[in-house]
MIFI-48613 format. One record per residue (C-alpha): y, x, z; residue in three letters. Coordinates in nm, 4 decimals, decimal comma, padded with zeros to 6 digits. Example, Ala and Ser with C-alpha at 12.3 -4.5 7.8 and 13.67 -1.06 7.14 Angstrom:
BEGIN
      north       east         up   resn
   -00,4500    01,2300    00,7800    ALA
   -00,1060    01,3670    00,7140    SER
END
This chain:
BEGIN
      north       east         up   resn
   -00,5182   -01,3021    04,1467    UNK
   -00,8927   -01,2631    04,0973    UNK
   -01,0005   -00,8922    04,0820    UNK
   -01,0592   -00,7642    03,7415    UNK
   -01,2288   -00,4845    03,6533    UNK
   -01,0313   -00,2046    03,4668    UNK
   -01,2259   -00,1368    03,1326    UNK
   -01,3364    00,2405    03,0815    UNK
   -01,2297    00,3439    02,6762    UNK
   -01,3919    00,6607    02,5778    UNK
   -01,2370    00,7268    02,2170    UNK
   -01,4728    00,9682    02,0520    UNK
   -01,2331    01,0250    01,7769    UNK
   -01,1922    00,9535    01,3670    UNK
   -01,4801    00,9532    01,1471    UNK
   -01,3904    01,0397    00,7837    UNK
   -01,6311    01,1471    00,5542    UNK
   -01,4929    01,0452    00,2017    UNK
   -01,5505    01,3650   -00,0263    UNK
   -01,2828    01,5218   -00,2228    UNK
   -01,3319    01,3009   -00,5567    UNK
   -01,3611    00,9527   -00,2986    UNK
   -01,0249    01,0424   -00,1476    UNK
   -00,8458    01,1057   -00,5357    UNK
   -01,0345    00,7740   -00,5873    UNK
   -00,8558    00,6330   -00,3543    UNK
   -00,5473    00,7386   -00,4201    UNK
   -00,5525    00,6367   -00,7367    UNK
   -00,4912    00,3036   -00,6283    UNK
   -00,1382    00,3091   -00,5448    UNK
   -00,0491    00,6149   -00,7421    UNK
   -00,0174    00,6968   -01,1163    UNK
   -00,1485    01,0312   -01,2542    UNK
   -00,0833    01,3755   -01,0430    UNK
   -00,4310    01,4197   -01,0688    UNK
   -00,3543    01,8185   -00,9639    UNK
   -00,1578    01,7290   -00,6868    UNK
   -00,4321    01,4627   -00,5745    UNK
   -00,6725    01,7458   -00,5928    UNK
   -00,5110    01,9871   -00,3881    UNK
   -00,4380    01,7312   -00,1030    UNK
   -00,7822    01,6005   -00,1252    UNK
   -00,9095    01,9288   -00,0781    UNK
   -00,6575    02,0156    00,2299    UNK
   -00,8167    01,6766    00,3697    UNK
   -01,1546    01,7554    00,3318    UNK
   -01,1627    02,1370    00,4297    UNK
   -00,9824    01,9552    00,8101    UNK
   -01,3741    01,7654    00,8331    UNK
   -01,5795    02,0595    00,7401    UNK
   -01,3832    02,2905    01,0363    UNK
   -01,4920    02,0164    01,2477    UNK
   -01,8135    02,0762    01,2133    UNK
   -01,7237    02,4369    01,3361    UNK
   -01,8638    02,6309    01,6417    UNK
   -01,5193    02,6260    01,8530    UNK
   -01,4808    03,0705    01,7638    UNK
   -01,4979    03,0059    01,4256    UNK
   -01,2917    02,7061    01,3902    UNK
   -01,0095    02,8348    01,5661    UNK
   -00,9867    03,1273    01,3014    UNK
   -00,9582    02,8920    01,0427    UNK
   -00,5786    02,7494    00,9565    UNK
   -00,4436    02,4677    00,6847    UNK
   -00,3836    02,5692    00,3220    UNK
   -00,0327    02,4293    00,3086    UNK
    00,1044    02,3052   -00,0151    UNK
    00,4750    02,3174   -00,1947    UNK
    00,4683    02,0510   -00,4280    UNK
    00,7100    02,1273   -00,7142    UNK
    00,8341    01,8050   -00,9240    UNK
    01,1052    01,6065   -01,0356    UNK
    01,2445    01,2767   -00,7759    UNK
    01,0134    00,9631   -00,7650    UNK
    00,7556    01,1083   -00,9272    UNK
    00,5224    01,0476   -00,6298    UNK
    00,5677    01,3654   -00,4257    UNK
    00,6431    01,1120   -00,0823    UNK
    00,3911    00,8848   -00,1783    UNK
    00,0872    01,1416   -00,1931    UNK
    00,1162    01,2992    00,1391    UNK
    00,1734    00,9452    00,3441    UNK
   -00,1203    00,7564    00,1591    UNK
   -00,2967    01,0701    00,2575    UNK
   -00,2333    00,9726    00,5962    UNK
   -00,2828    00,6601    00,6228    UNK
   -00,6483    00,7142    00,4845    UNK
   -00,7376    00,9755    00,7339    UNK
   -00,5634    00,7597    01,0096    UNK
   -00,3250    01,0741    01,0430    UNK
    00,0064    01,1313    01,2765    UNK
    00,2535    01,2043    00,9628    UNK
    00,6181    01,2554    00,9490    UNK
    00,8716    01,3177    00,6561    UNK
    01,1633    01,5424    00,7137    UNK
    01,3975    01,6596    00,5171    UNK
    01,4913    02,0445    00,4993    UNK
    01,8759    02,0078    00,4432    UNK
    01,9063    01,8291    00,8216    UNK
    01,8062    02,1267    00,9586    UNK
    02,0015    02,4554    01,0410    UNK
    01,9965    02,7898    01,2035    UNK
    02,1569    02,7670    01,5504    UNK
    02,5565    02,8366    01,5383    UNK
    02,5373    02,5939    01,2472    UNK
    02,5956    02,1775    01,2976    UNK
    02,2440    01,9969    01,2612    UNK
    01,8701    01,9420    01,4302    UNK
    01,6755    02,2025    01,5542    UNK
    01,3393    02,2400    01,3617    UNK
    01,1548    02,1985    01,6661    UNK
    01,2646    01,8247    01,6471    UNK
    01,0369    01,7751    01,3969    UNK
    00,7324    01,8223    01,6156    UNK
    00,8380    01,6013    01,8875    UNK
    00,9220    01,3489    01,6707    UNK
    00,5800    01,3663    01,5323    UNK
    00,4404    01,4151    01,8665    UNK
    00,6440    01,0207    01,9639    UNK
    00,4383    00,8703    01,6174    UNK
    00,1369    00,9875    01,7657    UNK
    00,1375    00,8765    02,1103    UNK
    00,2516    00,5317    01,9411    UNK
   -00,0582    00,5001    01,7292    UNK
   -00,2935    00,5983    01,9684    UNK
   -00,1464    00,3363    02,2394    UNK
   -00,1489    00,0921    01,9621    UNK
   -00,5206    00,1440    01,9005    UNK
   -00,6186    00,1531    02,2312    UNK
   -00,4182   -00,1692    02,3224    UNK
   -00,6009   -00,3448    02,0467    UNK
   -00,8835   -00,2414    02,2128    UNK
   -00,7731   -00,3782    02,5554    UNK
   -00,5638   -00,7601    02,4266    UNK
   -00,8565   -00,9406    02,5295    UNK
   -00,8942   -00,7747    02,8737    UNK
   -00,5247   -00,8156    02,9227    UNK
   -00,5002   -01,1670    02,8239    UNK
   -00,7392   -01,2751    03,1046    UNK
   -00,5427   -01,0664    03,3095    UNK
   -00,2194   -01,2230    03,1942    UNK
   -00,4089   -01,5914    03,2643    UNK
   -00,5380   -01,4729    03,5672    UNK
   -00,1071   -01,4115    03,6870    UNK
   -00,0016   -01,7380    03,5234    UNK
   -00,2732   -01,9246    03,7431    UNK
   -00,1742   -01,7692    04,0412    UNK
    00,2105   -01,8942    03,9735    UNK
    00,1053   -02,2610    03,8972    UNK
   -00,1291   -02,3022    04,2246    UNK
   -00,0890   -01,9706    04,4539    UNK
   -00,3487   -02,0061    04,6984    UNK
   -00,1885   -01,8714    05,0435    UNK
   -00,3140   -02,0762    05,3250    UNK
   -00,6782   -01,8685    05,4033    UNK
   -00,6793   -01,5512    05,1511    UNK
   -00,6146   -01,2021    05,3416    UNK
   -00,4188   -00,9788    05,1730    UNK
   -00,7112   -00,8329    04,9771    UNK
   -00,7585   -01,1488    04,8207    UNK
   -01,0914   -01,3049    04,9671    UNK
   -01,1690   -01,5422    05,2577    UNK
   -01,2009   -01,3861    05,5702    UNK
   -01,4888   -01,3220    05,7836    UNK
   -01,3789   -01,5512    06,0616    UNK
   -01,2885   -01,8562    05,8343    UNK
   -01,5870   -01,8087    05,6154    UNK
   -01,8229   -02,0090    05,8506    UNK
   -01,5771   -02,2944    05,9064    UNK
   -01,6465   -02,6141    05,6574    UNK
   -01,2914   -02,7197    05,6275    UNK
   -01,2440   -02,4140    05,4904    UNK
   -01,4789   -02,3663    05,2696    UNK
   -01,4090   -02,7436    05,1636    UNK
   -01,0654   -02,6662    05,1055    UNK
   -01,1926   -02,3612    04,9161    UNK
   -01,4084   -02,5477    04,6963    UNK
   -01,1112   -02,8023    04,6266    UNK
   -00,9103   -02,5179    04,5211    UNK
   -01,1327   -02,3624    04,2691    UNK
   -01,2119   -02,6903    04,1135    UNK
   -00,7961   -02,7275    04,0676    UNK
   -00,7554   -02,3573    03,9221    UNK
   -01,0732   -02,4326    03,7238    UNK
   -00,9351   -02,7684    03,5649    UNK
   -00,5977   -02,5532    03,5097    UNK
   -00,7376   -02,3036    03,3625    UNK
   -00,9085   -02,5586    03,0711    UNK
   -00,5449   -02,7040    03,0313    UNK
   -00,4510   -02,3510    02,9821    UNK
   -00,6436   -02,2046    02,7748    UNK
   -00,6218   -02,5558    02,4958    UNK
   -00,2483   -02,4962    02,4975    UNK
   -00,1614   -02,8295    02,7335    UNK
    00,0960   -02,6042    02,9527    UNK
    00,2106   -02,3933    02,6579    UNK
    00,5816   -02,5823    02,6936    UNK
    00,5942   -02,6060    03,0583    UNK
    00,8528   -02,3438    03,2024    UNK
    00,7576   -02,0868    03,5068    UNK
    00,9563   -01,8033    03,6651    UNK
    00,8026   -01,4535    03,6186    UNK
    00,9191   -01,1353    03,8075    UNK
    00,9400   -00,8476    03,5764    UNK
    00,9925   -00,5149    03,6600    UNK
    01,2100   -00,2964    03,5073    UNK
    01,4234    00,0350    03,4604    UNK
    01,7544   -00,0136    03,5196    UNK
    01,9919    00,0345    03,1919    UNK
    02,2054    00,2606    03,4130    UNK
    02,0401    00,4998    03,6166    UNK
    02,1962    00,7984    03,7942    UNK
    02,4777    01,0229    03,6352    UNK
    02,2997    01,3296    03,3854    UNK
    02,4497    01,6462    03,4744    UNK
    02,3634    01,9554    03,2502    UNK
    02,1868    02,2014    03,5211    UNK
    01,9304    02,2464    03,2807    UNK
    01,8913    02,6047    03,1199    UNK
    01,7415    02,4357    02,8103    UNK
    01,7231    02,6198    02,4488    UNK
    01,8932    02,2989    02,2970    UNK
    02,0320    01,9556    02,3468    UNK
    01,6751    01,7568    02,2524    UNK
    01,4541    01,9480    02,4637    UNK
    01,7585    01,9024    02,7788    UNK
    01,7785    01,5804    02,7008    UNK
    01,3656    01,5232    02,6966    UNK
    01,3345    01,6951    03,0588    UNK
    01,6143    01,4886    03,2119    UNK
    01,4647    01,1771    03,0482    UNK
    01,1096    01,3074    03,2083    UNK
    01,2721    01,3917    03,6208    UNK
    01,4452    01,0718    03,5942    UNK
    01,1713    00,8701    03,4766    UNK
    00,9623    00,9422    03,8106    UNK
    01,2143    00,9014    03,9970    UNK
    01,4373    00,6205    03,9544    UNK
    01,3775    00,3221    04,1424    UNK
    01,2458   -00,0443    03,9711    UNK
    01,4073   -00,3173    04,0033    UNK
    01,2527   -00,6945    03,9738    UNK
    01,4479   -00,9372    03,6743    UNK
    01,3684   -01,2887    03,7352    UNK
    01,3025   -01,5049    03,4324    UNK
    01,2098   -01,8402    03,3613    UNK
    01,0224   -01,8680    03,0071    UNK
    00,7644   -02,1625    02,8287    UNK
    00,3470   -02,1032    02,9207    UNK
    00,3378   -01,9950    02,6034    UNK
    00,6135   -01,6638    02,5908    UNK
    00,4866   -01,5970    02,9576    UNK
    00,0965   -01,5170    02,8532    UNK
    00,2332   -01,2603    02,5882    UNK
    00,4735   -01,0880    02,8259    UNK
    00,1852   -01,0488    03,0527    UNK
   -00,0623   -00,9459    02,8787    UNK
    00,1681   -00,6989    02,7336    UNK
    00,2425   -00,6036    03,0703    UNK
   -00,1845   -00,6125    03,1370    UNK
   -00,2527   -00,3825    02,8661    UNK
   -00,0158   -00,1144    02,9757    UNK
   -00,1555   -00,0972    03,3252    UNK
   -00,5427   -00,0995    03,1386    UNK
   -00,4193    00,2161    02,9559    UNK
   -00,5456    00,5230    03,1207    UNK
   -00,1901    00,7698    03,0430    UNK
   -00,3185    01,0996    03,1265    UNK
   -00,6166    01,0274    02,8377    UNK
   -00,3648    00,8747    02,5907    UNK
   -00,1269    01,1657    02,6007    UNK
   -00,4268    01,4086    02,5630    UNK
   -00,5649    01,2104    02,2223    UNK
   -00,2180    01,1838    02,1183    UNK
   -00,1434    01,5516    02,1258    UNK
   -00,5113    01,6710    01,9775    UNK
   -00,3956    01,4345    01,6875    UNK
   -00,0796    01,5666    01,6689    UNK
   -00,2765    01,9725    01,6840    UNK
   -00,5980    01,8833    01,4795    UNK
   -00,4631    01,6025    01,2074    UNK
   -00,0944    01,6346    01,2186    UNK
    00,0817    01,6475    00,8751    UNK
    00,4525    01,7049    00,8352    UNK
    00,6036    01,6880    00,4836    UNK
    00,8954    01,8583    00,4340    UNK
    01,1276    01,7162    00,1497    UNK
    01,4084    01,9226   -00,0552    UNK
    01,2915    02,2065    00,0782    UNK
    01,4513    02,3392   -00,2675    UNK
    01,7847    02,2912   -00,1109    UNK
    01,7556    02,5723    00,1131    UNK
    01,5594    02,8693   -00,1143    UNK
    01,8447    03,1551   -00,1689    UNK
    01,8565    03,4518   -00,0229    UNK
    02,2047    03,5419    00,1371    UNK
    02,4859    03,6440   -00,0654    UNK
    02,7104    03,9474    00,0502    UNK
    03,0342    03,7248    00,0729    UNK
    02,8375    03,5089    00,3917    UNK
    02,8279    03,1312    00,3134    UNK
    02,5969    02,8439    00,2772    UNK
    02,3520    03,1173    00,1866    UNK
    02,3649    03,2734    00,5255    UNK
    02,2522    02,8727    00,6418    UNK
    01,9813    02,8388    00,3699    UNK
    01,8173    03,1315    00,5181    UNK
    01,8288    03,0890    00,8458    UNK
    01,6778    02,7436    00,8311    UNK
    01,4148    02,8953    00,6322    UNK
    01,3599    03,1343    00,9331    UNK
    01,3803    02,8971    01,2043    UNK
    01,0890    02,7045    01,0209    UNK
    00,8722    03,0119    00,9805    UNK
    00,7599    03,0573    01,3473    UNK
    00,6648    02,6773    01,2914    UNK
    00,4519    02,6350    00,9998    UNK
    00,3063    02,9670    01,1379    UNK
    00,2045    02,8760    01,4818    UNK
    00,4101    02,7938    01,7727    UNK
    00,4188    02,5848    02,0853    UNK
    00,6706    02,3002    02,1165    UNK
    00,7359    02,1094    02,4449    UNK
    00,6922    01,7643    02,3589    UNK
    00,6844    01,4453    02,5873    UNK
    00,2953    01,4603    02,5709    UNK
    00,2935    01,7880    02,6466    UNK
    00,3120    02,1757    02,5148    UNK
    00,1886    02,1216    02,0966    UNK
    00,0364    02,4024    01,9072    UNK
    00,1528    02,4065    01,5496    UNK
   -00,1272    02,6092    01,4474    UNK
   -00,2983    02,3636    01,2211    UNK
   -00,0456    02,0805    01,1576    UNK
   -00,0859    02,0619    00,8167    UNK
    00,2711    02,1188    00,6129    UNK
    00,3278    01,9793    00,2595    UNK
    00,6656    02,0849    00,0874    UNK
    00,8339    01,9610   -00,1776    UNK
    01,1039    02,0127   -00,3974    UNK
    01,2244    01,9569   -00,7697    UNK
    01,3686    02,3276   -00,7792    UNK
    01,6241    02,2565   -01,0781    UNK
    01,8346    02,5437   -00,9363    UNK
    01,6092    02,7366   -00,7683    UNK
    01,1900    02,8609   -00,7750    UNK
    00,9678    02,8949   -00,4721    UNK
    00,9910    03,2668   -00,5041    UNK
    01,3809    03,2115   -00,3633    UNK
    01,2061    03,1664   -00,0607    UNK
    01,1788    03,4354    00,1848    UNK
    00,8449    03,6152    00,1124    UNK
    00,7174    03,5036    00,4718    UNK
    00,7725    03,1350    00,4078    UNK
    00,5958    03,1913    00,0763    UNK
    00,3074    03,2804    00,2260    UNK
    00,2503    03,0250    00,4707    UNK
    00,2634    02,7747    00,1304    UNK
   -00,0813    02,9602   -00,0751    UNK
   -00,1260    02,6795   -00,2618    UNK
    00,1370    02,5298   -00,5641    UNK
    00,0985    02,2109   -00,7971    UNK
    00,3592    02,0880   -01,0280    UNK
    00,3369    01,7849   -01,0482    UNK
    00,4485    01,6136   -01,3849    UNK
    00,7259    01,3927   -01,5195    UNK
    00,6326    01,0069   -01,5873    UNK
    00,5600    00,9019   -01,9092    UNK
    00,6095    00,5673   -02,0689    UNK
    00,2766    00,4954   -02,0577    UNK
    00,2789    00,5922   -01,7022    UNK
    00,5672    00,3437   -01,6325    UNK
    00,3322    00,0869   -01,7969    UNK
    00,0331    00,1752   -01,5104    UNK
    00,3008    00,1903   -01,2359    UNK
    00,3732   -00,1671   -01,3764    UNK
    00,0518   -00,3061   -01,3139    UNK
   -00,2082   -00,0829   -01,1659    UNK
   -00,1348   -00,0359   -00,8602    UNK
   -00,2624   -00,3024   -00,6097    UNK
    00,0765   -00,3608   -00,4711    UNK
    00,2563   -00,2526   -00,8008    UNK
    00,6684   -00,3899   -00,8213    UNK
    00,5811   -00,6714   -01,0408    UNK
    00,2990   -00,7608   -00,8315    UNK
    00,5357   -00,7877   -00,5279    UNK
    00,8169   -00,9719   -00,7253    UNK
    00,5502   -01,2978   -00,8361    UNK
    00,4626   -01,2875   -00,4244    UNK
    00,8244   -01,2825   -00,3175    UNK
    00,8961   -01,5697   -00,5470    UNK
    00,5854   -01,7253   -00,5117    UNK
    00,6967   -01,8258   -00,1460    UNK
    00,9203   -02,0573   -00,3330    UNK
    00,6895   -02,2577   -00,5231    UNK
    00,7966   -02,0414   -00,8702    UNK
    00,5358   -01,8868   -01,0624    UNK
    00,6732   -01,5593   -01,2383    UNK
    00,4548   -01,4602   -01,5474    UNK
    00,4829   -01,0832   -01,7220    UNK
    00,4156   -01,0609   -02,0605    UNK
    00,2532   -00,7555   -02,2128    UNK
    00,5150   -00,6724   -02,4271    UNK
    00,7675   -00,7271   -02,1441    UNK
    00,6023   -00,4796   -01,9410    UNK
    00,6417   -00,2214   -02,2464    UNK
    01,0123   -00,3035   -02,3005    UNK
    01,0761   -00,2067   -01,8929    UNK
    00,8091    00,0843   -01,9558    UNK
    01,0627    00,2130   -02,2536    UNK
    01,4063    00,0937   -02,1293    UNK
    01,3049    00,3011   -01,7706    UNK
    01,1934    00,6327   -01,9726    UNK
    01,4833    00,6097   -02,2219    UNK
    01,7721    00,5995   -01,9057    UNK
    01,5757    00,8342   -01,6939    UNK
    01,5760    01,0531   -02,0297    UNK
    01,9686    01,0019   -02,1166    UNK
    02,0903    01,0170   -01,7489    UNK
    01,9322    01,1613   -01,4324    UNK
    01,5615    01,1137   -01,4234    UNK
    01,5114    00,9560   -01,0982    UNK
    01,1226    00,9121   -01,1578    UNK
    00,9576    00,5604   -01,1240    UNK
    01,2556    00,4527   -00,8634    UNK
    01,4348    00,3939   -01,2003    UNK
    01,2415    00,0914   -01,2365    UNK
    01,2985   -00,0573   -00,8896    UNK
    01,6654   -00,1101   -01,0326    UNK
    01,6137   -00,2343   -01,3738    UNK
    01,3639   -00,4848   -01,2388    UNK
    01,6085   -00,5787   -00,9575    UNK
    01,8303   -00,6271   -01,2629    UNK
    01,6242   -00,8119   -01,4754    UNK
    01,5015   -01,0668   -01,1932    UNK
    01,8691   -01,1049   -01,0393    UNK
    01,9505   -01,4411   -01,1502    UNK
    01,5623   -01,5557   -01,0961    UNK
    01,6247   -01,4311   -00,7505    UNK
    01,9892   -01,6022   -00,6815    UNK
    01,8855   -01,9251   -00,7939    UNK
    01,5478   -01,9669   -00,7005    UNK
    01,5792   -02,2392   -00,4462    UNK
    01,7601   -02,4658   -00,7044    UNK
    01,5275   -02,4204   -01,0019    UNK
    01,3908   -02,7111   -01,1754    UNK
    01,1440   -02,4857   -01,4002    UNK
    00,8947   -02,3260   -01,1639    UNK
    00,6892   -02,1588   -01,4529    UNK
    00,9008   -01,8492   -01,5314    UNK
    00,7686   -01,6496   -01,8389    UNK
    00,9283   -01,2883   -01,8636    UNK
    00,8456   -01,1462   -02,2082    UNK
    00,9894   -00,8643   -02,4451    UNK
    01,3174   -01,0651   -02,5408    UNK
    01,4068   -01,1748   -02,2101    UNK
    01,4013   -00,8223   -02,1115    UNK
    01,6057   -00,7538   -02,4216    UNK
    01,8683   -00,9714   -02,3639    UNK
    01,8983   -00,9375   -02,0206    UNK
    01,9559   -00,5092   -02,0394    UNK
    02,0208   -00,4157   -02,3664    UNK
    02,3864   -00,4352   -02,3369    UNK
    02,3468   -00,2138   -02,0664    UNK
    02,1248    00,0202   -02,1717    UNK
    02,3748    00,0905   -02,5006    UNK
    02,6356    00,1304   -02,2723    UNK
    02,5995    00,4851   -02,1331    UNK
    02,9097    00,4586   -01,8615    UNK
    02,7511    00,1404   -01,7493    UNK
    02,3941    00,2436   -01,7082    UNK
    02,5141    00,5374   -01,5210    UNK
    02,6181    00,3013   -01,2235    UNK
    02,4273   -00,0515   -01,3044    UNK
    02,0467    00,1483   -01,4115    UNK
END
């Protein structure tokens, strides 16, 4: 295979400078209203960019505001934080309080949650980076395939170039010249998809599924962090085995370069991006964090769970180091977001040190009918948007009247209002409802031009709408 040089990628990190009223801006694109709890996050985003701009004393004095968002379901508590990420480019995970639980109590330990967010972050920085590398490692892969089709063994040394003594003789070089011309010629056929069909044999190494038998000798704290340093001994030192495989041109340059691009990537600098993501722009958003606010009870209980969980969390959200695959992760300035409807209970049911890791509180506020209308329509992917493109892909056109989109608006807010007000996911199932048949027997319709107006929607869910029992289990 001709020598390739490995590319040097020097990632000098994100550059976001959208100001606090550019990022509600933004968000107002897939989200309705919350202006309050737009502000706060937008805020929490922009104060990360100006401690960048810190001396390194200063800055490390200088921790997240996290938030408790307070709010009924579907009201766009979830939404917020991960569009937040997504426009910083940001490591985020969603957990959910009630899986966790003090230890001597069935569930994950809290720690999880930063590993797990540690495992999204080394996956998006490898997936930038091997963007960054597809065209390197598709030479590469080309490089491999052409060495398969015409290997060229009679007068290369084992570095790969003619040598000294041969280089004189004209045969040789003859021979030499006849070879390049071939690999040239096949490398034209290659590259305009001529051998995409034509089968060759590729050895590809692998872990074996089995492996040797996992003893517990480890003194570890828990079962995930035993299980991550067996994983992390046995992964050095298991032996690879070659699978033989016989695939089309065409399958074998994607394996390949897939192959290419993980032997461009430099691990030692992945890991360390990964983990100052994870440290620097990390956000973890902890759902139904509601579900565990009560102090204990004398009589011992669930209470005496709710607590501890709350507990266990505390050394997290106020700094601690977790051994991750990528390495030891500071939790000092992962930024948390909470959430929580808090029917039953307040924030100040939390214990007093949790409460003050969360300074800042928005309440965030119920939808509207008028807000069902926006959530209709605005958005750039709104629901009705994504129904006309789902059916679209079978030649039908779906059309939403005005006053259709009103009768959804009112039929969502009137169930939400008479039974439990699950927020704007009450109108993912009354539009699931309304386009059901649309949906079944789209491949067989005749009449591609589908108009949904006010007494479609009428006749379609009124029935069930009266019907209290039914809309309990149908809407």
């Amino acid at each position: 295979m001709s020598e390739i040089t490995k590319p040097v990628i020097n990632y000098e990190g994100e550059t976001f400078e959208m100001s606090p009223r550019e990022i509600v801006q933004s968000l107002d694109e897939h989200i309705i209203g919350q202006k309050n709890a737009k502000k706060a996050v937008a805020i929490a985003l922009r104060n990360r960019m100006r401690r960048r701009k810190l001396d390194a004393s200063m800055r490390e004095e200088i921790y997240p505001k996290n938030i408790i968002m307070i709010g009924p379901t579907g009201v766009g508590k979830t939404e917020i934080a991960r569009r937040l990420s997504k426009l910083y480019g940001a490591p985020f995970i969603k957990v959910e309080a009630t899986k966790y639980t003090e230890v001597g109590y069935v569930g994950r330990d809290v720690e999880s949650m930063v590993r797990d967010l540690a495992n999204i972050s080394l996956n998006m920085v490898k997936s930038e980076l091997r963007s960054k590398l597809v065209d390197h490692a598709r030479i590469n892969a080309e490089e491999a395939i052409l060495d398969i089709l015409i290997p060229d063994n009679a007068s290369q040394s084992s570095m790969g170039f003619m040598s000294e003594a041969n280089s004189n003789d004209p045969g040789e070089q003859e021979r030499r010249e006849r070879y390049l011309e071939t690999r040239e010629l096949m490398r034209k056929k290659l590259k305009s998809g001529k051998l995409n069909e034509q089968e060759i044999e590729l050895d590809i190494s692998q872990n074996p599924a089995g492996g040797m038998p996992m003893m517990q000798v480890f003194g570890a704290t828990n079962l995930e962090e035993m299980d991550n340093q067996i994983q992390n001994l046995l992964g050095d030192l298991v032996s690879k085995k070659n699978k033989k495989r016989k695939v089309p041109i065409k399958e074998a340059i994607e394996i390949l370069a897939d192959i290419e691009a993980d032997k461009l990537l430099d691990q030692e600098k992945l890991q360390k991006e990964a983990a100052r993501r994870v440290e620097e722009m990390g956000i973890i958003f902890i759902d139904e964090i509601d579900k565990i606010a009560g102090k204990e009870s004398r009589g011992g209980g669930v209470d005496v769970s709710r607590e501890g969980v709350q507990r266990d969390l505390l050394p997290i959200v106020e700094g601690a180091t977790v051994n991750t695959k990528i390495g030891p992760i500071k939790t000092d300035h992962i930024l948390f977001i909470a959430a929580g409807a808090f029917h039953m209970s307040k924030p100040s049911d939390l214990i007093p040190e949790l409460q003050g890791r969360f300074p800042i509180r928005v309440e965030l506020d119920k939808l509207s009918m008028e807000d069902f209308v926006k959530i209709l329509t605005a958005p750039k992917s709104s629901l009705t948007k994504q129904y006309q493109a789902l059916l679209s892909t079978e030649g039908i056109s779906l059309e939403f009247k005005e006053d259709a989109i009103r009768e959804i608006a009112l039929i969502a807010f009137e169930v939400n209002e008479k039974n439990e007000n699950i927020g704007a996911r009450r109108l993912n199932t009354i539009l699931e409802r309304l386009l059901e048949d649309i949906s079944f027997e789209g491949p067989e319709l005749t009449e591609k031009n589908q108009v949904i107006d006010a007494l479609f929607v009428r006749n379609k869910l009124n029935e069930i709408v009266e019907n209290r029992d039914l809309s309990k289990y149908i809407l």
